[in-house]
N, C-alpha and C positions, 0 to 999 in steps of 0.2 A: 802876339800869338793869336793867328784867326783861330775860327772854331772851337775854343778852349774851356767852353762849359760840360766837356763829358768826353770819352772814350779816348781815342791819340792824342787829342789835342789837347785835353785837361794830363794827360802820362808825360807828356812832352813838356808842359809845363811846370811841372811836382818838380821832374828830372832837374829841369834849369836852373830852379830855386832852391834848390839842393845843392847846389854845384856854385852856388851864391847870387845868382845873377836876377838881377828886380822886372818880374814879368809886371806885362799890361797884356792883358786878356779880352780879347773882344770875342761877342757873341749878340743871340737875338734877345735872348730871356736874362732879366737882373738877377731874379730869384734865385737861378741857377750861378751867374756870374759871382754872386755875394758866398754863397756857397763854396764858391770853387778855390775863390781867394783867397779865403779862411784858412782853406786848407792846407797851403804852399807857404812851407818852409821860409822864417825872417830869424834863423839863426846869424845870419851877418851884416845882420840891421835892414836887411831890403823890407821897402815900400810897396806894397806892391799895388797895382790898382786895375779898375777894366773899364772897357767903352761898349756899348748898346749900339748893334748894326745888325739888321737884317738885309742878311746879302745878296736879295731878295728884291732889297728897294735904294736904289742908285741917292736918293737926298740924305737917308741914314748912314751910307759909307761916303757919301762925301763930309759930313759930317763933324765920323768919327776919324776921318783923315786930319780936317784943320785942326782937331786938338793931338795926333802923334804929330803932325807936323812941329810940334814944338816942342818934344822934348828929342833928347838923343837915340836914337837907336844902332845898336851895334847889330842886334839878332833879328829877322822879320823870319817867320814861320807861318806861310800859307795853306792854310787850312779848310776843308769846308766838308760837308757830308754829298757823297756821290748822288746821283740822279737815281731816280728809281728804276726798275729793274725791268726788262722788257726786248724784244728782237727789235730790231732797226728798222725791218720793213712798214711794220704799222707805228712808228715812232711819229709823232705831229711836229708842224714846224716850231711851234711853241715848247714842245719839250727840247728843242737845241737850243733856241732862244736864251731862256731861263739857266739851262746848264750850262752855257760862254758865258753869259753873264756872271752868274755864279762861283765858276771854276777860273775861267779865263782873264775875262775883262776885271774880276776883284782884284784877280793875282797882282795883276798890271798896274792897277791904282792902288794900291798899298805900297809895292816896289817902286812906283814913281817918285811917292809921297816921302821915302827913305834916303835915296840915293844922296841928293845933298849932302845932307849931314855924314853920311857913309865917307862920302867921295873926301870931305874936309877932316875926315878921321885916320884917313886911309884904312880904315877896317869892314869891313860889312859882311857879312852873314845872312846871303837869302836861301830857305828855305822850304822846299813844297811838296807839300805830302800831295802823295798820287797813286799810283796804282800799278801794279803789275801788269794791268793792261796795257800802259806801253810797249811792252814787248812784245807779249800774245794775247790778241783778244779774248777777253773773257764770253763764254757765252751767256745769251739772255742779256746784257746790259751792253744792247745798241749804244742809246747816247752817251754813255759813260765811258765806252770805249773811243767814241770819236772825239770827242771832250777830253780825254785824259792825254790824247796823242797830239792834242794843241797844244796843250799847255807844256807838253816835254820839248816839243820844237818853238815855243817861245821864251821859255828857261835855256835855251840851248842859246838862244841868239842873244840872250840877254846876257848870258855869260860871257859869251865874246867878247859882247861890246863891254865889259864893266871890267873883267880881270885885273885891265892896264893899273884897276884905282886900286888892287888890292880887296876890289869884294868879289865873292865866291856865289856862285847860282849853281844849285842841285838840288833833285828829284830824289824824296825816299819814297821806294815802291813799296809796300805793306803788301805781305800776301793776305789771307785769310788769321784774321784779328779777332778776338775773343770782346766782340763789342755793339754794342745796339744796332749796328750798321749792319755785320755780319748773320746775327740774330732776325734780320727783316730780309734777307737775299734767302736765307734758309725758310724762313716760312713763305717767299713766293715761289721760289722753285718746288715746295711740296706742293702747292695749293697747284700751279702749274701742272705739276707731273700726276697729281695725285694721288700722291705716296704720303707716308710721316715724316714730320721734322727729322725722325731720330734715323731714319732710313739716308734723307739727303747730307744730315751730319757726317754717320761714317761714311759715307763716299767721301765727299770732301777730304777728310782726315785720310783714309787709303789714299789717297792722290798725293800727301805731303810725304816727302820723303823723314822728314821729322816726326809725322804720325801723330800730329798735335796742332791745333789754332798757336797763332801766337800771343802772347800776354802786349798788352799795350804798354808796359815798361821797356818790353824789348825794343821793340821801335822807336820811342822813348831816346833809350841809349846811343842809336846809331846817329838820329838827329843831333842830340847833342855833341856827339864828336864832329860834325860836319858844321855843329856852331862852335868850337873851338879852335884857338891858335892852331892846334895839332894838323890841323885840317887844313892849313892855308895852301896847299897847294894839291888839293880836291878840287879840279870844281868844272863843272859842265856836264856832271856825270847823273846819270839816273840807276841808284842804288838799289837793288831787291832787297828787302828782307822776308823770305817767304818760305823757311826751312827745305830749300830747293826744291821748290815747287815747280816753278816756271822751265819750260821745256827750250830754254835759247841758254847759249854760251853767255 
């Protein structure tokens, strides 16, 4: 489970171990890692453990690869915190750089690291949280819109290719999420526009037809039905959950 020291990624994890299943949690900070492990449910005897990767620095996720490479996994949940926030035009080549790497090229080497064992199970469960930007661009977050739309057409290809074994590749889109990520897009679009926080929140909130953020449980939820048996014949699909936000079929 990438990015799982806080916000979907630590909701997404709670959800799992709840439902029985023995997460490994990777992130950059221990502090928070030890933390987060604590927290997650060992009512059906799970172990749960995490690995130290800044995904940031390609020697740390190679790393944290050789050691899942050795144990089993059924579930991979690709995670990471979007790019920061800003128009395309004055975007640097380094801020695309960082964010393939990041978003892209981790997805890629985490799912490589997997497949094996997936393929000798006949089960797998890949997973990646993304954005609703696949669908319609969000504004103000250039690289994160072109970043997000990779990574949905290499989830898509990867799906093809893997089906045959019985593993499953899908996208959960997250609209507007009640979480630090969300919290830091609201204070640059105020500082941006220069308005208040509380001005750019209810806009935001008028635009959801649900009239609400969503809680990080809720996405949570959907994930885990997409890492369930239930779900075995989901797959290539990129999922909203955004209280009908997003303006596409």
């Amino acid at each position: 489970m990438c990015g799982s020291s806080q916000g979907i990624g630590l909701a997404v994890a709670k959800e799992l171990a709840a439902q029985g299943a023995e997460c490994v949690l990777i992130a950059r900070y221990e502090k928070d890692l030890v933390k987060a492990v604590e927290s997650l449910s060992t009512a059906d005897g799970q172990q749960h453990s995490y690995l130290l990767a800044d995904f940031g620095e390609l020697q740390q996720i190679k790393k944290a690869i050789e050691k899942l490479q050795r144990m089993e996994v059924d579930i991979l949940v690709n995670n990471t915190g979007g790019p920061k926030a800003g128009p395309i035009a004055t975007a640097l080549e380094t801020d695309f750089v960082n964010a393939f790497q990041q978003h892209l090229l981790v997805n890629h080497m985490f799912t490589k690291a997997v497949i094996p064992s997936m393929k000798l199970r006949g089960y797998g469960r890949i997973i990646n949280i993304v954005s609703t930007s696949v669908k319609v661009p969000i504004d103000n977050l250039g690289v994160s819109n072109t970043t997000r739309a990779a990574v949905a057409g290499w989830a898509k290809t990867m799906a093809n290719e893997l089906g045959q074994f019985q593993i499953t590749v899908n996208n959960v889109l997250p609209g507007y999420t009640d979480t630090k990520r969300l919290n830091n897009l609201i204070d640059a679009n105020a500082e941006r526009r220069g308005v208040t926080k509380e001005v750019i929140k209810k806009e935001m909130i008028e635009s959801i037809p649900a009239k609400r953020f969503a809680e990080a449980s809720e996405i949570a939820s959907v994930v885990c039905f997409l890492a369930s048996p239930a779900a075995s014949y989901v797959n290539g699909v990129s999922l909203r959950v955004d209280g009908g936000k997003t303006g596409a079929i």
